[in-house]
N, C-alpha and C positions, 0 to 999 in steps of 0.2 A: 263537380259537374256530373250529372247523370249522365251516361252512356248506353248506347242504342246500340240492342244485340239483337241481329239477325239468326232467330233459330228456326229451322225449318226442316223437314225431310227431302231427299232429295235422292233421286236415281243415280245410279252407277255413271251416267251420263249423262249426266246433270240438270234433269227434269225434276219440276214439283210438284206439277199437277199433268192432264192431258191435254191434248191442243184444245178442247171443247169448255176448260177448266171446268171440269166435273169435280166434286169430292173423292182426293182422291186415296182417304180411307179404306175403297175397296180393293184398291191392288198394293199398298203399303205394305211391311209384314209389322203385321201390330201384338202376334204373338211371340211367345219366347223370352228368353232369361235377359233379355235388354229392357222390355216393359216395367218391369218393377223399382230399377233402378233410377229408370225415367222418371216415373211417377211421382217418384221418393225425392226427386233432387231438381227437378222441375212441376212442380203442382201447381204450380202457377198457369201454366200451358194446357190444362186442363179444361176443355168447358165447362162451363155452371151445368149445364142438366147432366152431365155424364160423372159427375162427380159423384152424386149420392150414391150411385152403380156401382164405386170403384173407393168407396167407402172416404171419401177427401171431402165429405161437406164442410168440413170443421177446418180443413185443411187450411194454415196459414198461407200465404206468398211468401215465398222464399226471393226470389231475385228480383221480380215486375210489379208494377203497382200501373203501369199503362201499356194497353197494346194498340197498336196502329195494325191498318188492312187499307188496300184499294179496293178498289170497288167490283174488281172480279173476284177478289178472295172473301169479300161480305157476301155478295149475291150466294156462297155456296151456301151458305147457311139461313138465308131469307128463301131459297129454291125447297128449304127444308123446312121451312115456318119459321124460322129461328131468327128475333131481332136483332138478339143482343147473347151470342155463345160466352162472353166474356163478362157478367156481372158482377166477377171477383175482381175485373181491374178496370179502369178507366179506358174505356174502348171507343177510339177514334177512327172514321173512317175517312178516307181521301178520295174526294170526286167530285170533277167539272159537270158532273153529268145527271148528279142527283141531287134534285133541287132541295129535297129535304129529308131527315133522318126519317127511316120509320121507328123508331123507338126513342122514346126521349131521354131512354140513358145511354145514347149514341151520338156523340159530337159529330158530327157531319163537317169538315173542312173543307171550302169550296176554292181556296185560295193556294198559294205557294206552299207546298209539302217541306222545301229545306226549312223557309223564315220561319216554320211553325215548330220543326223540330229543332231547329236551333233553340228557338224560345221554351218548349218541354226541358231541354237539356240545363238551363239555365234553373231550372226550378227546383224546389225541394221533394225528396223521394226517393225511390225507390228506382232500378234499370225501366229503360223504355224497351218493351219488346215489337219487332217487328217480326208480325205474323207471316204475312204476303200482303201482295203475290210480288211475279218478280217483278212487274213494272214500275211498281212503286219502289220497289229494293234498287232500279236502275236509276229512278229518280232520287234517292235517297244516299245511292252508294258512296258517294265522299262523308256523308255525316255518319258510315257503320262504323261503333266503332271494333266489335265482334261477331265472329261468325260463329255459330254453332249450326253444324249440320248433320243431321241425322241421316246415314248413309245407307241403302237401302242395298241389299244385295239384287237388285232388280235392273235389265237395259228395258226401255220405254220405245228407245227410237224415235220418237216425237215427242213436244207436248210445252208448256213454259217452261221455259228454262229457270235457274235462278236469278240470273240477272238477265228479264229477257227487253231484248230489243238495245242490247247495252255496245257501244260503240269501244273499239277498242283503244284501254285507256291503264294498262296494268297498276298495278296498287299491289304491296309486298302486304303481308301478313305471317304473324310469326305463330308456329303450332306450339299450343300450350299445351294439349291437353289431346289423349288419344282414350278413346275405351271403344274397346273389342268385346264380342258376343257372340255364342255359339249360331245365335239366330242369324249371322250374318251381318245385324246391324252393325256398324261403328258411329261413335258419335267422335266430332272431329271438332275440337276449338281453336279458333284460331283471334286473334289480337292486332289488331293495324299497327305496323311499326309508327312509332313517334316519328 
């Protein structure tokens, strides 16, 4: 069965974007001795146009072959012209609210987000990546089955959280996996206990 990892960046306090969900690119730390690492071990996580830039057009997928977003984590990239940041993987978007895909190599899900990921998990492939944002990760959160979070030496003070709008409902996760970076970054795995 394929399995749904939530990777994402996220603030010292546990934001992932602004309260305005701006792209939030610009105040992330995207340089530094964590970058290369990432690149190299997550290419998948890469957009198509920023690939060539970063020398990965060639670049396999290593863990994802589909990534899911709501509809506030699409809009940042249709705000930038951008249909479809993801044409390396099967990119689905989840929204009551958008009647139809603007690119046709953008599934548009207009129904039930679990019955849909349950049905991706049943299928043949490669991990399911969930992009964002966090309302969909709140609506999602019993089917994650990993978390990779990209820890940002940054406090926000506001803005989505990871799991926003999420009722309180604890779920144990066990730390697999730790990397440390002079940039501050840390990237944190963690695995849903069975």
């Amino acid at each position: 069965m394929r399995k749904l990892t939530y990777l994402v960046a996220q603030t010292i306090d546990g934001f992932i974007t602004d309260p305005g969900n701006n792209d939030p690119s610009s105040w992330f730390v995207l340089e530094g001795d964590h970058v290369e690492p990432l690149r190299d071990e997550f290419p998948d996580m890469h957009p198509t146009h920023v690939r060539p830039l970063l020398g990965m057009e060639n670049a396999p997928n290593k863990h994802f072959d589909t990534v899911l977003e709501g509809r506030g984590s699409y809009e940042i990239g249709l705000r930038a012209g951008i249909t479809n940041a993801y044409r390396h993987l099967r990119h689905i978007v989840f929204s009551t609210t958008m009647t139809e895909s603007p690119d046709p190599t953008v599934e548009l899900v207009r129904t039930d987000p679990v019955a849909r990921v349950r049905e991706l998990k049943r299928e043949d492939g490669m991990g399911i990546w969930l992009c964002g944002g966090g309302r969909l990760a709140t609506t999602l959160r019993h089917e994650i089955d990993r978390l990779i979070i990209k820890l940002n030496p940054i406090v926000a003070g506001d803005g989505i959280s990871l799991f926003h709008g999420a009722s309180f409902d604890p779920e144990r996760y066990d730390l697999t996996d730790v990397r440390h970076y002079d940039s501050g970054v840390a990237v944190l795995t963690y695995d849903k206990r069975g």
